[in-house]
N, C-alpha and C positions, 0 to 999 in steps of 0.2 A: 824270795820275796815274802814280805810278812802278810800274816794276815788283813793286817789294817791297810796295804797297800790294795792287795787283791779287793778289798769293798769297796775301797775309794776307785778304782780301776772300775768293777761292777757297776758301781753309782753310775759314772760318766757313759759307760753303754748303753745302759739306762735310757739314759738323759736324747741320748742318739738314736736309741729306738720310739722313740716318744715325739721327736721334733715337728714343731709347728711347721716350721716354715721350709718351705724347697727353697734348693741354691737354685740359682741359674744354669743353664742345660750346659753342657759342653759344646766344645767349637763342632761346627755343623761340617760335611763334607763338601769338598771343594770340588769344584766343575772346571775341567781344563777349556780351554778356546776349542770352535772347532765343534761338531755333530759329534766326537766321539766321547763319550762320560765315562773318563776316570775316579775312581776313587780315592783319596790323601788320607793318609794317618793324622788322624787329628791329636791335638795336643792342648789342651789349656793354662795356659802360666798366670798364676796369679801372683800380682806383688800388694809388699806393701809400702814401699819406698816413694816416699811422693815428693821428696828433694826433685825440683823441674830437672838437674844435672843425670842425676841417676836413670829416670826415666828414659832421659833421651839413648844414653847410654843402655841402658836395661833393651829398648827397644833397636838398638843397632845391634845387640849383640842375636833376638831373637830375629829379624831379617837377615844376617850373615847365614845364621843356621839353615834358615829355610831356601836360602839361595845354593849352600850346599848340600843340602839334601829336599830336591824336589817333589820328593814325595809326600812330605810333610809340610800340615797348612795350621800354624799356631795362631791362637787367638790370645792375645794378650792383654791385660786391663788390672787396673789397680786399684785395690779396696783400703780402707784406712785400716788400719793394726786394729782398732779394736773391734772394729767386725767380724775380721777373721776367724774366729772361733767361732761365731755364730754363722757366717756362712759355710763354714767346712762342719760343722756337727749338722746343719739342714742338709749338706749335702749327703752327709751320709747317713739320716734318715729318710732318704728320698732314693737315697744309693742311686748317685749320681757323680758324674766323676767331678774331681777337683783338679786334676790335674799336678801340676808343678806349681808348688807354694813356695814365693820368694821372703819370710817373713821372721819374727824372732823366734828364736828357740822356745822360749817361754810357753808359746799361742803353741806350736808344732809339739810339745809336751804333751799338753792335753789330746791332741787327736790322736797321739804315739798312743795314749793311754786308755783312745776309746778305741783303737786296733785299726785303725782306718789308716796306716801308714806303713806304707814299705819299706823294709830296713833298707839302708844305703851301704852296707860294710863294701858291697863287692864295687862300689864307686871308688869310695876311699882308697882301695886295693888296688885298686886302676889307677886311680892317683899316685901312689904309694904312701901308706899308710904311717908311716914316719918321716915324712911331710911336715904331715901335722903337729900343731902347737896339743900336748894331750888335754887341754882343757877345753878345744874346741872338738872332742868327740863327746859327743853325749849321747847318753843311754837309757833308752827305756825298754821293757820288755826283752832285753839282756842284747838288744842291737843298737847300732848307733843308727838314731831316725833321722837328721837332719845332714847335709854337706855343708858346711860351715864354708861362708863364701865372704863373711868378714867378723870381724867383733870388734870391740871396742874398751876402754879399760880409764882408768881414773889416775890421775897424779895431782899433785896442791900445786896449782901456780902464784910467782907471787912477783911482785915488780920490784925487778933488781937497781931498780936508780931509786927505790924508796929506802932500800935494807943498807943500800953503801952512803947514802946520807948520814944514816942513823947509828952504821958500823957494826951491824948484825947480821950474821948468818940465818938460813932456813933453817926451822926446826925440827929435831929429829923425835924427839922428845914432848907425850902431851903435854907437861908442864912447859916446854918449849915453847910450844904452838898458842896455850894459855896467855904466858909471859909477852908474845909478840903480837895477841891478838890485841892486848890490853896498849900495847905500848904503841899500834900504828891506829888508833881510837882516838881521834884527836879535832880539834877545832885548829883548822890550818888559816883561816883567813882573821882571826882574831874579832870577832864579831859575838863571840860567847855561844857557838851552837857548834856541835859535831859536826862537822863535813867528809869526814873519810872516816872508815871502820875497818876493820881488824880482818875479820872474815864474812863470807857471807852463808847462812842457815837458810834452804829453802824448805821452811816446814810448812807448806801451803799443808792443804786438806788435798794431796794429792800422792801419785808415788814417788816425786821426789824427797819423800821424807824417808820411805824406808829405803830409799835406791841410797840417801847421803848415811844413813845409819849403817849401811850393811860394813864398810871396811872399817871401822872404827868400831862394832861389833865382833870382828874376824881376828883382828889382831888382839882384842884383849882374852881373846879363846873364848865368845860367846858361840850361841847359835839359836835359830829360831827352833828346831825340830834335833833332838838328838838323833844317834847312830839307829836306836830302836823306833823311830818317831814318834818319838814323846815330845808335849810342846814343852819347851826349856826358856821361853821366852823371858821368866823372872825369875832366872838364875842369879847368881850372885855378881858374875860375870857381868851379864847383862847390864844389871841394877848398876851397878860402878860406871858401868860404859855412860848413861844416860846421866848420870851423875854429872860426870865428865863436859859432856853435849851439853848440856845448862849452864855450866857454868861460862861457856863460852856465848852465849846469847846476848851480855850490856856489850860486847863489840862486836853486833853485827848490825849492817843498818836495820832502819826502821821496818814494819811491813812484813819482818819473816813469817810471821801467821799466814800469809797469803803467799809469800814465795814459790816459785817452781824453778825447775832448770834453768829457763830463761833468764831469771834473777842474778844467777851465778855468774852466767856470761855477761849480762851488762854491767850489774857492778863494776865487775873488773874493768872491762875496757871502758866504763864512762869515768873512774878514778875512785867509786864510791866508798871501794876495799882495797887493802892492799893486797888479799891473799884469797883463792878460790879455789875450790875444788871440783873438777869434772874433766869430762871427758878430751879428744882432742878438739871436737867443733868447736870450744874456745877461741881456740887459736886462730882456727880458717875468721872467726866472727869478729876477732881484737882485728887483725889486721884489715877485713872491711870496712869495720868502724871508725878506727881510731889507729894508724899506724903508728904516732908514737909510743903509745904506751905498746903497742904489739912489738915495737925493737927493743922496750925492755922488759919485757915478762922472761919468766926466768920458770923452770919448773923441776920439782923433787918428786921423790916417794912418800907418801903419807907419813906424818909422821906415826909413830906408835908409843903404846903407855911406855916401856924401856927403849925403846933407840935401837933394839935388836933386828937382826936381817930375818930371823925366823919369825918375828911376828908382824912381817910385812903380807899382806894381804889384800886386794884392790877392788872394785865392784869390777866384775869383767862380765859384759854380757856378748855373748854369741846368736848373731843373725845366721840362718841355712835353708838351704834348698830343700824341701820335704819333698816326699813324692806320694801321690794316690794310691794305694794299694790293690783298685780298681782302675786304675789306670787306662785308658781304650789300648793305649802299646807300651808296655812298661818299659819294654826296652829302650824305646822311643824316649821315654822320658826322661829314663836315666843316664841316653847318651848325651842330650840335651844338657841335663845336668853337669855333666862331665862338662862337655864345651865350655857352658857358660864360665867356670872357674880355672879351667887351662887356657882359654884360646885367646886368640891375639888383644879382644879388646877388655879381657881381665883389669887389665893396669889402668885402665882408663875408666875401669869400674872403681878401685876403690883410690882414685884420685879426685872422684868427684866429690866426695865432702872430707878434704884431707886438714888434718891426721886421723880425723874421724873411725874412719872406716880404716883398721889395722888388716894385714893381709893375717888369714891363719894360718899360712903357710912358710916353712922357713925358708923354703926355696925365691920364693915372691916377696921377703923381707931380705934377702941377701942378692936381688937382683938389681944391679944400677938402674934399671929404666925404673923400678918403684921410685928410687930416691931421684927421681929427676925431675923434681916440682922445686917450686920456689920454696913454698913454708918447709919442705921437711928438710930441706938442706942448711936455709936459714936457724933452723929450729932442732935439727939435728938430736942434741941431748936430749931434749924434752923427749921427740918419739921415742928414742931409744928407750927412755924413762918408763913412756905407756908399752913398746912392745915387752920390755924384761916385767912387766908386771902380769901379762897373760897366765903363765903358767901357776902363776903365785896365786891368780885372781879365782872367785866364785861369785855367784849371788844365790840370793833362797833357794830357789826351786831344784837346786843343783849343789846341794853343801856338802854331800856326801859323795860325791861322782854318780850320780846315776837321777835321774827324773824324778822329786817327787809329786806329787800332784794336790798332797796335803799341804805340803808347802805352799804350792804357787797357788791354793786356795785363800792361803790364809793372807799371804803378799797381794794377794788380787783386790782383799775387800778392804774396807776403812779402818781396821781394829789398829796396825801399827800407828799410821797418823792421827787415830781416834786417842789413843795411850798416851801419843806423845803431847799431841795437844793440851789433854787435860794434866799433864803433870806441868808444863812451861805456860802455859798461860793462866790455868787456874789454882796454880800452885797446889796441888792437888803432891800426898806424901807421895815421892816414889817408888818405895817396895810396895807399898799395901795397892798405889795403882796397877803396877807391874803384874802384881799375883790377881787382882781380879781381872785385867785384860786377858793373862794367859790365860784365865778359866773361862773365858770367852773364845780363843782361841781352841780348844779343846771342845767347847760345844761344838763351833762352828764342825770340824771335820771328825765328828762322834766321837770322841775322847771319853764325854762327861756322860 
């Protein structure tokens, strides 16, 4: 581990040793029926999944547990995703247990890296450890922190009764993807104003901007942090990539200043664009919406600058089960752990936002009962699309195979969307922005 990781690790202990605020106690001990007072191993799970499907779900899996093992009285409750760090860094200034954190890898980096978390390997082992998709093990402090209990991964959808109108294929090729964004940019109703657009750009002031830049950065061999983490942000690479991303903005609709995820999904299914990029909640959302266009969306592998299979690359993020390293019963925790991703109502976990939610497992992606939902059968190629993009996929904090925390420093604050902004909307040169952003990037986590 380099020097500059060890400070930023230091920092973050820091930070933990300093905290304002106390988490919330852990689950209290339970009192059986009856004059005689038993004692329960307590357990607290905290999630962050606030899909109403998942919860319900999430909490049938934590009543199974506790019906078969009565010794044990969980307390369960769910905090929004971006609390999490701050309620798991007060906890562990207060040292206080956290318990079982159902949440993104991302958030669980940070606490991996202020030591408040127990490696998970011998879960994974118990699992068997070639199970696993290798880009849902991830490592900090040279163990893998979280039990990956789903992830999720990116392909370009695009509506296949617009492309066989027009007699065109999906693009493999950025010039591709240029050529057909321009060409489905059209005024359909002859009234003299655009009504359908090409693609959609969610470059809100949020992190949908550097979540839609990251595989269109990966493929043309950019990256935010090299091997040594150095920031490489206005690399050459880089500069061409955003190049690129500009020139694709007169065919998107109106608004992308303000865009987020949500944009991407509705364009598509309300007809706004013919072509989007994200995740699979797409698809679960086209077909609530709007099922026609949901029997004809059609979906590929991003395209890249050459068309090549080696420079496919996808935003792949991985959600896991972390665990306390103060844990009240570790073991407790982690057999818990275990259950939640082996036992019976697994599949009914990651069908609740399907294709959303990818199994990271090859055994639970080759199991009929996964595929035995409407959309993923209907839709078949598509997931196949998002599961063979797993191993290909990364995002920042994770470019290298292992944590870093300078990264997810730099992906956390406004500087990506802060850079892109002022180059596409203030036309602002984009080397010379690129080079002062990076040196902003370089302040932010001691570089400069």
């Amino acid at each position: 581990m380099s020097q500059r990781q060890i400070s930023r690790r230091d920092f973050i202990r820091g930070a933990v040793g300093t905290g304002a605020a106390l988490a919330a106690g852990s689950a209290g001990l339970s009192m059986l029926a009856g004059c005689k007072k038993e004692t329960k191993i307590p357990l607290r799970v905290v999630s962050t999944e606030g899909d109403p499907k998942s919860i319900e779900i999430a909490t049938a899996i934590v009543d199974r547990y506790m019906k078969n093992n009565p010794n044990v009285e969980i307390s369960f409750e769910n905090v929004p995703s971006d609390e999490l760090m701050e309620k798991g860094m007060a906890a562990g200034a207060a040292k206080q247990d956290f318990g079982v954190q159902l949440a993104w890898a991302s958030s669980a980096g940070e606490l991996a890296a202020a030591g408040l978390l127990a490696g998970v390997d011998d879960v994974i082992d118990r699992v068997g450890r070639d199970d696993f998709f290798d880009a849902s093990l991830l490592k900090a402090e040279n163990q893998v922190f979280c039990l990956p209990y789903f992830m999720t991964a990116t392909v370009l959808y695009y509506r296949k009764d617009l492309f066989e109108e027009k007699g065109v294929e999906p693009p493999v090729t950025w010039d591709d993807h240029r050529r057909l964004c321009e060409l489905f940019t059209e005024d359909t109703d002859g009234d003299g104003s655009v009504d359908r657009w090409g693609f959609t750009l969610p470059f809100g002031q949020r992190s949908s901007t550097g979540g839609t830049l990251l595989s269109w950065l990966k493929s043309n061999g950019g990256y935010l942090l090299d091997e040594n983490g150095e920031v490489v942000w206005d690399s050459p690479q880089n500069i061409e990539t955003i190049d690129f991303i500009k020139s694709l903005l007169p065919y998107c609709p109106p608004g992308w200043t303000e865009a987020g995820w949500g944009e991407e999904i509705s364009h598509f299914y309300t007809g706004a664009s013919a072509m989007s990029r994200y995740g699979g909640r797409l698809l679960s959302r086209t077909k609530e919406f709007n099922e026609e266009v949901y029997q004809a969306t059609g979906g590929v592998r991003m395209p890249t600058p050459n068309g090549l299979p080696e420079e496919q690359v996808a935003l792949v993020e991985v959600a896991g089960i972390s665990i306390w390293k103060q844990a009240a019963d570790l073991e407790v925790a982690k057999d818990f752990s275990y259950d939640f991703i082996t036992g019976e109502n697994y599949v009914d976990w990651v069908h609740t936002v399907v294709p959303h939610y990818l199994p990271p497992r090859h055994s639970v992606m080759n199991d009929a009962k996964y595929w035995d939902h409407p959309i993923l059968q209907e839709k078949r190629d598509i997931v196949q699309h998002l599961l063979d993009s797993l191993d290909s996929g990364t995002n920042y904090m994770f470019e290298h195979g292992y944590y870093d925390p300078d990264a997810n420093h730099i992906a956390s604050s406004t500087l990506i969307f802060d850079c892109v902004q002022e180059i596409c909307i203030n036309e602002a040169p984009i080397k010379e922005t690129m080079q002062k952003y990076a040196q902003k990037m370089r302040e932010l986590i001691g570089q400069a």
